[in-house]
C-alpha positions as CSV (number, residue, x, y, z in Angstrom):
1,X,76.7,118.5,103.6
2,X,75.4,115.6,106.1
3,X,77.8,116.1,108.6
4,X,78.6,112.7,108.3
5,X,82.6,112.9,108.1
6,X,83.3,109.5,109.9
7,X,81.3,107.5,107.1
8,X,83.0,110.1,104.0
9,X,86.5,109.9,105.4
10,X,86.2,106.4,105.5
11,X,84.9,105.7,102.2
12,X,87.5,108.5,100.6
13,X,90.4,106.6,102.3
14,X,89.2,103.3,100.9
15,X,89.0,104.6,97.6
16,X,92.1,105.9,97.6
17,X,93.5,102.5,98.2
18,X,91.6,101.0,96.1
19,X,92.3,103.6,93.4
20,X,96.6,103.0,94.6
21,X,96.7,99.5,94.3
22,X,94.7,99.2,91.4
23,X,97.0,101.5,89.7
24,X,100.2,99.9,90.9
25,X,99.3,96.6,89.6
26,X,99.0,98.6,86.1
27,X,102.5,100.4,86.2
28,X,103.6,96.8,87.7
29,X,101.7,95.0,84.3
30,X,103.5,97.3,82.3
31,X,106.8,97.1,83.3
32,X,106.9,93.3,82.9
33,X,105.7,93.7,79.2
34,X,108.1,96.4,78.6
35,X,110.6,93.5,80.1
36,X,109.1,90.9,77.9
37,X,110.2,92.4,74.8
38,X,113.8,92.7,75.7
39,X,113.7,89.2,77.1
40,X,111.4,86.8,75.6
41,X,110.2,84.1,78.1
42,X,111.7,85.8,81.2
43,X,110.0,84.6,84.1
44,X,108.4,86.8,86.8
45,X,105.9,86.6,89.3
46,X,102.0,87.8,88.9
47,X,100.8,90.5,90.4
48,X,97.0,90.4,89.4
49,X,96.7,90.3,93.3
50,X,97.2,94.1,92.9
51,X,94.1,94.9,91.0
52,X,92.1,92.2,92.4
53,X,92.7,93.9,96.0
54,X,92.3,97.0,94.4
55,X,88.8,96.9,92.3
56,X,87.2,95.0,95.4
57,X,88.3,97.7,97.6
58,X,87.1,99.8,95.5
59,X,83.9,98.5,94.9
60,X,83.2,98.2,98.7
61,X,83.8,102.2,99.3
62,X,81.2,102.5,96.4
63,X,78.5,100.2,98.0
64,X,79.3,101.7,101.5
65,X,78.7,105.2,99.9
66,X,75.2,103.7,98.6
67,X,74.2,102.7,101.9
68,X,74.9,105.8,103.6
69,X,73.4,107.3,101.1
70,X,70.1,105.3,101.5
71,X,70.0,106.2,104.7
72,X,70.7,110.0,104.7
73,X,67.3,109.7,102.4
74,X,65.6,107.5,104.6
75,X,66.6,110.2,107.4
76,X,65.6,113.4,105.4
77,X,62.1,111.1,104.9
78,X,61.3,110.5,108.2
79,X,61.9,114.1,109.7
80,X,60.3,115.8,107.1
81,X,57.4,118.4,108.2
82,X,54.0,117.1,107.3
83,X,52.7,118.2,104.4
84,X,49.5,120.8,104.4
85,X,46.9,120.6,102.1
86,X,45.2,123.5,101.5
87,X,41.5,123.1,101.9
């Protein structure tokens, strides 16, 4: 509606990421409980990188989307017509 598609585009593709990786360190989580039940004390390697990438990417597209919003109201503020008061 702003005609801002640089900033949405950006912020969509950035929460898709965030959105991806935060959802492939779930299905990763879950297969290695699944594994842990059919072998107790198996060894494997963490992957809380995955939703620690993930959330703060994320959360970045969400603040970038708060600033642009600021400033589409602070740009809607400042051309609005002057108001007339009727005498």
């Amino acid at each position: 509606m702003a005609r801002r598609y640089v900033e949405g585009t950006g912020q969509l593709l950035l929460a898709l990421l965030g959105f991806g990786l935060f959802v492939a360190w779930f299905i990763a989580l879950m297969a290695k409980m699944l594994r842990d039940v059919d072998e107790p004390g198996g060894s494997s390697h963490s992957v809380a990188w995955l939703g620690e990438a993930g959330a703060v990417i994320f959360a970045v597209s969400w603040i970038w989307s708060l600033v642009t919003s600021l400033s589409l109201i602070r740009e809607a503020e400042a051309n609005e017509p002057p108001q007339i008061t009727p005498v």
